[in-house]
C-alpha positions in Angstrom: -142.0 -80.8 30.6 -140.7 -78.9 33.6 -138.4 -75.9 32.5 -136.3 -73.8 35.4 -135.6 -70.3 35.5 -132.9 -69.1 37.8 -131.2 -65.3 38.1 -131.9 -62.1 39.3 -133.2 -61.1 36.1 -136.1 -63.4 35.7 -138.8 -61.8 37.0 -138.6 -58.8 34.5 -138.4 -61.4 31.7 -141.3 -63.4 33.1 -144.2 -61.5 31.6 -142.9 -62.5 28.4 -141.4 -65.7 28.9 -145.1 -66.9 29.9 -146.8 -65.5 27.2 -145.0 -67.1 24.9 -145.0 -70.5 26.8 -148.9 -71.0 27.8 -150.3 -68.7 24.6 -147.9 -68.6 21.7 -146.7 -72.1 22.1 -150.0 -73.4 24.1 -147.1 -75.6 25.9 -148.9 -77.2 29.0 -145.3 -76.9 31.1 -144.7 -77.0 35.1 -142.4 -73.8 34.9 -140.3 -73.3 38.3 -139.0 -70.0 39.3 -136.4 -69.5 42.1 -137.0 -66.3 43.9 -135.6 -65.9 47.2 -137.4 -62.6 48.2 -140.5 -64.0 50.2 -141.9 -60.5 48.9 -141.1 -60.9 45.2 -142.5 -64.9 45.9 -145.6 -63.5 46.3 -145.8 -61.0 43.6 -144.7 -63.4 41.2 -146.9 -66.4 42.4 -149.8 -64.2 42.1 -149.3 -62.6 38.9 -148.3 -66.0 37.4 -151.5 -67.3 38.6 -153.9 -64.5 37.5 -152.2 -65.3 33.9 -152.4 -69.2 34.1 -156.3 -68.5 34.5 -156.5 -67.3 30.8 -154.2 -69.3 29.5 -155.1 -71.6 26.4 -153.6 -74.9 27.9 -153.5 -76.1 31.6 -149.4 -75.1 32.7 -148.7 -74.4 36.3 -146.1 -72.2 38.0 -144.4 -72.5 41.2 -142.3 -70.1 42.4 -140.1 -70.6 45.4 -136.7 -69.9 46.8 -135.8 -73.7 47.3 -133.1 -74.0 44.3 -133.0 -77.6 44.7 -136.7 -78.4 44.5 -136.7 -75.9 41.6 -134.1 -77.8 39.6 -135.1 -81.5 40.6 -135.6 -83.5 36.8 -136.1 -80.1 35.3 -136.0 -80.8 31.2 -134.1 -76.8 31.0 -132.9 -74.7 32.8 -132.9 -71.1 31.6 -130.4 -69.1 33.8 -130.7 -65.0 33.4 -128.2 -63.8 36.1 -125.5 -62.2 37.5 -123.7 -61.6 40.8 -123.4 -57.8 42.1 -123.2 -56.4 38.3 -123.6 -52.7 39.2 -121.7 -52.3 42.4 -118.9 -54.7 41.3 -118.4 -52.8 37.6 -118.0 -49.6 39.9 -115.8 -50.7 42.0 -113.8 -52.2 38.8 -114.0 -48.9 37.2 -112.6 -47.3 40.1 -109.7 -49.3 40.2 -109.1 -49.0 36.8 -108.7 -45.3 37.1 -106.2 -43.1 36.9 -105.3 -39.7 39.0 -106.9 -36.3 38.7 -104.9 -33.2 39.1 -105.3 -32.4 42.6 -107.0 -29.5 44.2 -104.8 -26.2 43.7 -102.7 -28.0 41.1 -101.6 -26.1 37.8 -103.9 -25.1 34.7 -101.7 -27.1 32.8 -101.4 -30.0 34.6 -102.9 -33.4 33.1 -105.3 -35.8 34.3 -103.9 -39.3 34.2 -106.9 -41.4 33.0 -105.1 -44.8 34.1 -106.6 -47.7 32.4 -110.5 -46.4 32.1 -110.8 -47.6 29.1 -110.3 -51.4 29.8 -113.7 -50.4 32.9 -115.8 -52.9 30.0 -118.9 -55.3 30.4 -117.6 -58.2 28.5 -114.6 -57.2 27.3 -110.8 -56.2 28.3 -109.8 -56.1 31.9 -113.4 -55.0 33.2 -114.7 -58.4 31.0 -112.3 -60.3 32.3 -113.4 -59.6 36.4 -117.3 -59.6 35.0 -116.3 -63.3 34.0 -114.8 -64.3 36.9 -118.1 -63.3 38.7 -120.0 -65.3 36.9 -117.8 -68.1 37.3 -118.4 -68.3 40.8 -122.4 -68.3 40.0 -122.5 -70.9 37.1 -119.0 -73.6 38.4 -121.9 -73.6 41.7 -124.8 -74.5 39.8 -123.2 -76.6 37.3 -123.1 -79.0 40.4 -126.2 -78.7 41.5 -127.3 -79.5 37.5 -125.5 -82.6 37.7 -126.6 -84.1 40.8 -130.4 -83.0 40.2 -130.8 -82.8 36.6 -127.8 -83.8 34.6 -130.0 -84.3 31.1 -131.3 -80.9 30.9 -130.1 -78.3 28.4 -129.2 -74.9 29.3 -130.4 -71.8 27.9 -128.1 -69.0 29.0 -129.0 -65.2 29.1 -125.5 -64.7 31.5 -123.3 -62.0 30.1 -121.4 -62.1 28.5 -123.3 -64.8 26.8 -119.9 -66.6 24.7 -118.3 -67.1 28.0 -121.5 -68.3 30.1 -121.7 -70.3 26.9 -118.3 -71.6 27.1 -118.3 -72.4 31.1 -121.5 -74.9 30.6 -120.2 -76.4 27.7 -117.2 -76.7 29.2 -119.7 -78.7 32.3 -120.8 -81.3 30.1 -124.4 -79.2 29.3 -125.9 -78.8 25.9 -125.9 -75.0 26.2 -127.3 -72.2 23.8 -127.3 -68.2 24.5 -128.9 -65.6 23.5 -127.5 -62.1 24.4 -128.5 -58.7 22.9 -130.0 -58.7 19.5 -128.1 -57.6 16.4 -130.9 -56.7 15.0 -132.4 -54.0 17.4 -130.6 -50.9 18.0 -129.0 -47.8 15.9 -126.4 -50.4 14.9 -128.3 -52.9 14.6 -130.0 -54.8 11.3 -133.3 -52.4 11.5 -131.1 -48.9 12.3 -129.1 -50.0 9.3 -132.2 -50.8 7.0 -133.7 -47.2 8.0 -129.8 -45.8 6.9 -130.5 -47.4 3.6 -134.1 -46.5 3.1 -135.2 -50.2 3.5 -138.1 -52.2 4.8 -136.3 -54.2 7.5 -139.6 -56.6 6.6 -137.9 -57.2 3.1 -134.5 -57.4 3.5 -132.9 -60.9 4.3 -129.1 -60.8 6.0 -126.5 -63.3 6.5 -125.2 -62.1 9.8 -122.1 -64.3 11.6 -119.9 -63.9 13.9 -119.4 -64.1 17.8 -121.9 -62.9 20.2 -121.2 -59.6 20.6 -119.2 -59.0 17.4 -121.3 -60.4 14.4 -121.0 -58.6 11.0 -123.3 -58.6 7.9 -121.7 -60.5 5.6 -123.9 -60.5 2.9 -127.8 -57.8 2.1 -130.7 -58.7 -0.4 -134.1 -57.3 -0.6 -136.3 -60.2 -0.8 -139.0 -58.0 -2.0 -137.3 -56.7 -5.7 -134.2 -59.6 -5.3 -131.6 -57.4 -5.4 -128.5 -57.6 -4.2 -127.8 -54.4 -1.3 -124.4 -55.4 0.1 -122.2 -52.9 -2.2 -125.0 -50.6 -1.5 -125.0 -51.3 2.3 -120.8 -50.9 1.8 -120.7 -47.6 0.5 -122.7 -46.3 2.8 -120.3 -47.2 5.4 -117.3 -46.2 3.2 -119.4 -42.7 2.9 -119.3 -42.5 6.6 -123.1 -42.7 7.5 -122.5 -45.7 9.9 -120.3 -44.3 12.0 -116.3 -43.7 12.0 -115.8 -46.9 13.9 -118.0 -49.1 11.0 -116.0 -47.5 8.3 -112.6 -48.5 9.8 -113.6 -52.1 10.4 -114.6 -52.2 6.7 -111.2 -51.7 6.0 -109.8 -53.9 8.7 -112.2 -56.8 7.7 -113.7 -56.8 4.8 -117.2 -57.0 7.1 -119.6 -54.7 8.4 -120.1 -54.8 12.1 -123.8 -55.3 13.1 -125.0 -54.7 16.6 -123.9 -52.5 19.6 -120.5 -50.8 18.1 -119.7 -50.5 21.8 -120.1 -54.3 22.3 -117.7 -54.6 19.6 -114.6 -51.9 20.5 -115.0 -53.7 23.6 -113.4 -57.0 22.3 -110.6 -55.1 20.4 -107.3 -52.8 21.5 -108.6 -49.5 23.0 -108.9 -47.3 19.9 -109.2 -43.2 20.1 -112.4 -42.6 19.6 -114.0 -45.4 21.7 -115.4 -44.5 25.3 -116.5 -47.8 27.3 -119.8 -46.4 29.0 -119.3 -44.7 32.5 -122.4 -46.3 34.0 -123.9 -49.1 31.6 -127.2 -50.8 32.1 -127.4 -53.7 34.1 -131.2 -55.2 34.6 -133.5 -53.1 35.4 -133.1 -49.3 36.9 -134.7 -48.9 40.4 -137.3 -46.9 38.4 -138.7 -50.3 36.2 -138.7 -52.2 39.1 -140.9 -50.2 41.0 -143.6 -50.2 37.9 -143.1 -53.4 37.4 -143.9 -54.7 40.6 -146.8 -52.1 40.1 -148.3 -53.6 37.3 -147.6 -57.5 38.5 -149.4 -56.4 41.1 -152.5 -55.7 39.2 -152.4 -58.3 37.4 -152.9 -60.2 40.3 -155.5 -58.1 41.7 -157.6 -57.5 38.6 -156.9 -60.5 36.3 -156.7 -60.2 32.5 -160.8 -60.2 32.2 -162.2 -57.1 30.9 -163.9 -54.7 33.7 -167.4 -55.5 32.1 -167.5 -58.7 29.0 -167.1 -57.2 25.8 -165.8 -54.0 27.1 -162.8 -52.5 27.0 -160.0 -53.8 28.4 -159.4 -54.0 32.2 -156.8 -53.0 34.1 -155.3 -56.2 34.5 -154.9 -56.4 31.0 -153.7 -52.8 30.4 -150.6 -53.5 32.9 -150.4 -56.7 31.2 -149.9 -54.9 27.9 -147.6 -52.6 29.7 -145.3 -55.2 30.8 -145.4 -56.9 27.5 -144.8 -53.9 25.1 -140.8 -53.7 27.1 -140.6 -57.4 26.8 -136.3 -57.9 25.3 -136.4 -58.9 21.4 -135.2 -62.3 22.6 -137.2 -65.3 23.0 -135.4 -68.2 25.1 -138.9 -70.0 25.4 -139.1 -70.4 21.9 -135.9 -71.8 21.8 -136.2 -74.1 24.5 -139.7 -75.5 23.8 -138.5 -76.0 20.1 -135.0 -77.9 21.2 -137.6 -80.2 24.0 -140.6 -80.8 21.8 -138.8 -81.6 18.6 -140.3 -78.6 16.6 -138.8 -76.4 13.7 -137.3 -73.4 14.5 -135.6 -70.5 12.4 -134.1 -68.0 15.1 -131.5 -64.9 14.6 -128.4 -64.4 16.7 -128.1 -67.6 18.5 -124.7 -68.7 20.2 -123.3 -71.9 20.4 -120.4 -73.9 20.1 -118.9 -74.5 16.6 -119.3 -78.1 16.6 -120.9 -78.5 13.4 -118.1 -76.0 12.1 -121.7 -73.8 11.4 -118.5 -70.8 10.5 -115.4 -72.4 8.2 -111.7 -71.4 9.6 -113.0 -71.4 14.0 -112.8 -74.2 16.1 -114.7 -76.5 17.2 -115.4 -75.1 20.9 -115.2 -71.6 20.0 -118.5 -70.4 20.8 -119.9 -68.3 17.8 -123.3 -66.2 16.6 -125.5 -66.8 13.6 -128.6 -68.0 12.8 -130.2 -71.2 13.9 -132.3 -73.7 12.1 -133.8 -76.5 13.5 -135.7 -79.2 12.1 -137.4 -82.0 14.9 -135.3 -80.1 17.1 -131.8 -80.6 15.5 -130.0 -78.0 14.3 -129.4 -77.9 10.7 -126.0 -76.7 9.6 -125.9 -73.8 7.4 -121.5 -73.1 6.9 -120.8 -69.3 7.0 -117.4 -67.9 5.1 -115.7 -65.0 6.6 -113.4 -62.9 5.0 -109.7 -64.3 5.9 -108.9 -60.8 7.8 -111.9 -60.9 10.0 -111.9 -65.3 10.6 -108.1 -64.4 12.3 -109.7 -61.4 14.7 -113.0 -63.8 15.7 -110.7 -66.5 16.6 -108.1 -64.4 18.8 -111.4 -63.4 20.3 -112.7 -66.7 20.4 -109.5 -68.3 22.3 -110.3 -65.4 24.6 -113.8 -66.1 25.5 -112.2 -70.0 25.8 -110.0 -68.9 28.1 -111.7 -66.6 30.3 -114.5 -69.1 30.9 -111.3 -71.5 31.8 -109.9 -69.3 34.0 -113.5 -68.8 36.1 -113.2 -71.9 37.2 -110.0 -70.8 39.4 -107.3 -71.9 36.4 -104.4 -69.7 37.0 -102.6 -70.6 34.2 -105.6 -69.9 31.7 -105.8 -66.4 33.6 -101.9 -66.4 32.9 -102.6 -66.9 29.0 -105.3 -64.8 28.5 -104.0 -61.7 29.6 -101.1 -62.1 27.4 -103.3 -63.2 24.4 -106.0 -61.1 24.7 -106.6 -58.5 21.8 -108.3 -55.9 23.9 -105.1 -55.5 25.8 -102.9 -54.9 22.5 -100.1 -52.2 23.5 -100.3 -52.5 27.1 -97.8 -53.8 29.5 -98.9 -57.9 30.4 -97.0 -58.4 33.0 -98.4 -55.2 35.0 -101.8 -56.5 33.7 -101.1 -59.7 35.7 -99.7 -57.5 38.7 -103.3 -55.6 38.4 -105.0 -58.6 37.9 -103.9 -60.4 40.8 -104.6 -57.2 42.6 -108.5 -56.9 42.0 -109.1 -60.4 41.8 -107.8 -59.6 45.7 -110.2 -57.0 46.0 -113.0 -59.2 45.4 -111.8 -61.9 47.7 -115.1 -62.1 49.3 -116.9 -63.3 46.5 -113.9 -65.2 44.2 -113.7 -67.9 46.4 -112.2 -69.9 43.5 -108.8 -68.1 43.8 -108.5 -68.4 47.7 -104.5 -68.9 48.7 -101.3 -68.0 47.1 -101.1 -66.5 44.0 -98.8 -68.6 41.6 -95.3 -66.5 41.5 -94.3 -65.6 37.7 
């Protein structure tokens, strides 16, 4: 079994995605990693080795910044990236703003924010661009897949995860994704069991949706069988969730489950939603540094204790370290499970609706719910939304359709989006396209898809 790991963001994942490969799973695998730093080659070589010594089956790892040796007959590939995240979000956000009052100018005068609040990760205008970035990552590699491994499936980390979804389902690729956990977090499932007093242990959720926008449709204590979901609605009704929860629950007849943010994002801009001035992308200069740190002893002390029977050494301390920030996420699992035929029972997993998993969305609208697998298939379980909030996922949905559509260099899918989209609700389309056209510009050194003339309207 050879399994691929490509992006930027791999080597912070790597700690864990080994541990669960070579210990949890025992799965002897040739796992490839491309890494075109010679410098982060070697740290990563190194560690991986210093691990591999202690591992309970006989894997290998090769790490090396030859993409095309790293893909040849690969089973999966498990792609984790992103082109330019940080800097090209700023430079969105600044175009996207408006005009301050300038120097001298009166008390009075106001600020014109300009469209700030459409500078989003995965959502809006700022979505839209983020996207179109990694449509000029994954359209690439999609080529490569086919010429070097066209069976393999895809396991896609890529935000935002419905539309990296989309684009290698759209390729021809057996794709899953797996973005940030709705049950992590404030907002998420635990945050929301500590509102209600509960052990997160005993409560069992039926949680649907669209990556990034799920909702808890239905709450039960396993422990005394009782049913918590008017409980878990009057809490929102009473406000303890958040203003933003509360009107949802009117809207939709849902409660919203995750990152609140990741959800305003998909809708209209709304008055009390802020889109975060500087989110997270990766890891802050800071983590890198210590992780390179502890990699680095690792593969100078090894995961032996300092004396046999002792305490632990300090390989394994920075070992523990690196584990104990390790993402809630586990794409090994997934992928082992989908190659060696196992059973599987994971949370929050995207993929196309093919099996119609949630009734009223289509087919190749890419949703969020639990997966079970059984020899490796997937099991349908069908999921009912309420009739307000099935018509918002599936304006969403056609969204994320499009987007992915359009990142392939589809005028006329970028055309349609921007007047379908619901996060651009009251604004003026046809100055959206104008704007559109304009950044897209601004980018022109990395959106090679939309080189020439732009279509006239």
């Amino acid at each position: 079994m050879k399994i691929t790991l490509i992006g930027q963001d791999i080597p912070m994942l790597l700690p864990s995605l080994m541990a669960d490969l070579f210990f949890s799973m025992k799965c002897p695998a040739r796992l490839c990693v491309e890494e075109r730093n010679p410098v982060m080659q070697a740290v990563l070589q190194r560690y991986g080795d210093a691990v591999l010594a202690h591992a309970p089956c006989k894997g290998t790892l090769e790490v090396d910044g030859d993409r095309r040796a790293m893909l040849k007959d690969a089973d999966a590939v498990l792609y984790a990236g992103d082109l330019m995240a940080a800097t090209r979000f700023r430079q969105d956000r600044e175009a996207l703003s408006g005009v301050e009052p300038e120097e001298g100018a009166a008390e009075d005068a106001e600020e014109d924010p300009g469209l700030t609040d459409q500078a989003r990760v995965n959502g809006g205008i700022g979505g839209l661009m983020h996207t179109l970035r990694q449509g000029e990552v994954i359209y690439g590699l999609m080529d490569e897949l086919r010429e070097l491994c066209p069976n393999a499936i895809v396991i896609t980390l890529g935000e935002p995860v419905a539309r990296t979804v989309s684009m290698f389902s759209r390729g021809g690729f057996r794709c899953w994704g797996l973005g940030k956990s709705p049950l992590r977090g404030p907002g998420g499932l635990d945050g929301i069991c500590k509102k209600l007093r509960a052990d997160p242990k005993d409560i069992r959720a039926q949680i649907a949706g669209l990556p990034g926008f799920a909702w808890i449709l239905s709450l039960r204590s396993e422990k005394d069988d009782d049913d918590l979901t008017d409980v878990l609605r009057d809490a929102v009704e009473a406000g303890d969730l958040g203003r933003l929860a509360r009107r949802w629950l009117g809207w939709y007849d849902a409660v919203p489950v995750g990152d609140v943010i990741a959800h305003a994002e998909r809708m209209a801009a709304q008055e009390d939603f802020v889109p975060e001035k500087e989110p997270a992308f990766g890891e802050t200069v800071e983590r890198r540094k210590e992780r390179i740190l502890y990699m680095n002893t690792v593969g100078d002390k090894g995961l032996a204790p300092a004396i046999p029977h002792s305490q632990p050494g300090e390989g394994v301390m920075a070992q523990m370290l690196l584990l104990s920030r390790a993402p809630a996420i586990r794409p090994m699992q997934l992928a082992v499970a989908l190659l060696r035929g196992d059973d599987l029972i994971m949370p929050a997993v995207a993929r196309p609706n093919a099996l119609r998993q949630i009734a009223g969305l289509p087919r190749d609208a890419v949703i969020e719910c639990e997966l079970v697998l059984r020899g490796g298939e997937e099991v349908p379980e069908t999921h009912v939304l309420p009739p307000e909030l099935t018509e918002a996922c599936a304006d969403v949905a056609e969204a994320d359709l499009l987007a992915a559509q359009a990142a392939a260099g589809d005028r006329s899918a970028l055309r349609e989006l921007i007047e379908q989209d619901p996060a651009l609700g009251g604004l003026d389309r046809l100055y959206l396209q104008q704007l559109v056209d304009a950044m897209i510009r601004m980018h022109g050194d990395i959106l090679t898809r939309f080189e020439g003339e732009e279509e006239e309207e």
